[in-house]
N, C-alpha and C positions, 0 to 999 in steps of 0.2 A: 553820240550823246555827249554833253559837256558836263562838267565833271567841277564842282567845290572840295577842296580838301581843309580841314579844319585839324588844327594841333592846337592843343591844353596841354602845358610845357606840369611837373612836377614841382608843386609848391605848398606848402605849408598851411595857408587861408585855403577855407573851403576843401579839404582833401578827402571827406568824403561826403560829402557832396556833390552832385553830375549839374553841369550845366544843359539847359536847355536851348537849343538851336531854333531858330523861326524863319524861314524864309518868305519872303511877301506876307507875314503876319498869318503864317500857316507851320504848323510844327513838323521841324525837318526831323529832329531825332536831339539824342542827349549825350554830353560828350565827359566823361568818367578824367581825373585825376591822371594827368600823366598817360594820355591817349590821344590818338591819330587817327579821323575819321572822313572817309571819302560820299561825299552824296553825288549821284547822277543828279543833275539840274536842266530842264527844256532852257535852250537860248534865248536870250533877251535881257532888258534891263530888269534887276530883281534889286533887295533890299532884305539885307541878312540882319540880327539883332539877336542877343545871344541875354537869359535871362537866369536866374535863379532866384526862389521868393520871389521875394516885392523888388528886390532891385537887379538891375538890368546895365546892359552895355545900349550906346549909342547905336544907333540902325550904319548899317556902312549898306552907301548903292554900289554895283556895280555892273555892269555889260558883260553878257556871254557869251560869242560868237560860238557857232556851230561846232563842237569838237575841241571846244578853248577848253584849258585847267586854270580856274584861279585858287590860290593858296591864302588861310587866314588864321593868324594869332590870335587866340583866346588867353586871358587869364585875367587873374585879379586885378584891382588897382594897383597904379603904381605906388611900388613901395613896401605891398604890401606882404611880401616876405619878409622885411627887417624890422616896420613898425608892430605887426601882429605880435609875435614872441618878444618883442623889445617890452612889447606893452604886459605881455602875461610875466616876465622875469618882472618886473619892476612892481609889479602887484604884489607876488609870491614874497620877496622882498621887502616891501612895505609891512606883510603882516610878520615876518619873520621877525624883521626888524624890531616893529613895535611891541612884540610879546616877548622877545628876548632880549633887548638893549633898553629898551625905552627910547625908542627912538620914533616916533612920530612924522617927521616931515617929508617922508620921502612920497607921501601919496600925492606932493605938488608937482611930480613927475610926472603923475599918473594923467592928470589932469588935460596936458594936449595930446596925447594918444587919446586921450576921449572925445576931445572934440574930433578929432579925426574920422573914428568911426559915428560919431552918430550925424556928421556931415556927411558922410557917404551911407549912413542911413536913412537919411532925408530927404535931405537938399538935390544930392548929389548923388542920390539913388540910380541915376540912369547913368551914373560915370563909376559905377562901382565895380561893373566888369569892362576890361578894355579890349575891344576889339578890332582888327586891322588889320587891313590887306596887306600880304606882304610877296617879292617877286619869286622866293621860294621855299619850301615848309621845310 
């Protein structure tokens, strides 16, 4: 039997939260925060897509010869370790700021970390988990 192995690396966005795995738009199983998970697959060409909520990763095809392992990275968008927290410090900060300095301008920081997420809550909904074959887990 051939064999997908999927790793979700430990990261900050979405940590508790599981993703959802799909194989041929049929649900393979869910994959937890900083977890390594092996599915038995029948050989042939198939089409994985990995999803949580409403937004989702790109479908990746790929070929499974009889007894083949192919290996795939799951995780957030990119970036999305530095921008997420970058974006929650600069918030926290904003109201610190303003209630205790008088200091007001910092929420124009705030401003493209926002565009950021609500483009990858919309638009860019199906690029919001990235998914990818890789030669080994």
């Amino acid at each position: 039997m051939s064999k997908i192995t999927v790793t979700r690396p430990k990261e900050w966005t979405n940590r508790l939260r599981s993703y959802t795995l799909y194989l041929d738009n049929q649900k393979l199983g869910t994959l937890a925060n900083d977890e390594i998970k092996t599915f038995e697959v029948l050989p042939g060409t198939h089409t994985l897509r990995a999803k949580v909520d409403w937004c989702g990763s790109r479908e990746v095809q790929f070929n499974l010869a009889d007894s083949e392992m192919k290996y795939f990275h799951l995780s957030a968008f990119r970036y999305s370790n530095f921008i997420m927290p970058l974006f929650s410090v600069i918030v926290i900060l904003h109201f610190l700021l303003r209630r205790f300095a008088g200091f007001p301008y910092l929420v124009w920081f705030v401003i493209p970390g926002f565009l950021v997420l609500v483009y990858y809550l919309t638009v860019g909904r199906n690029n919001y988990l990235w998914l990818r074959q890789s030669d080994t887990w």
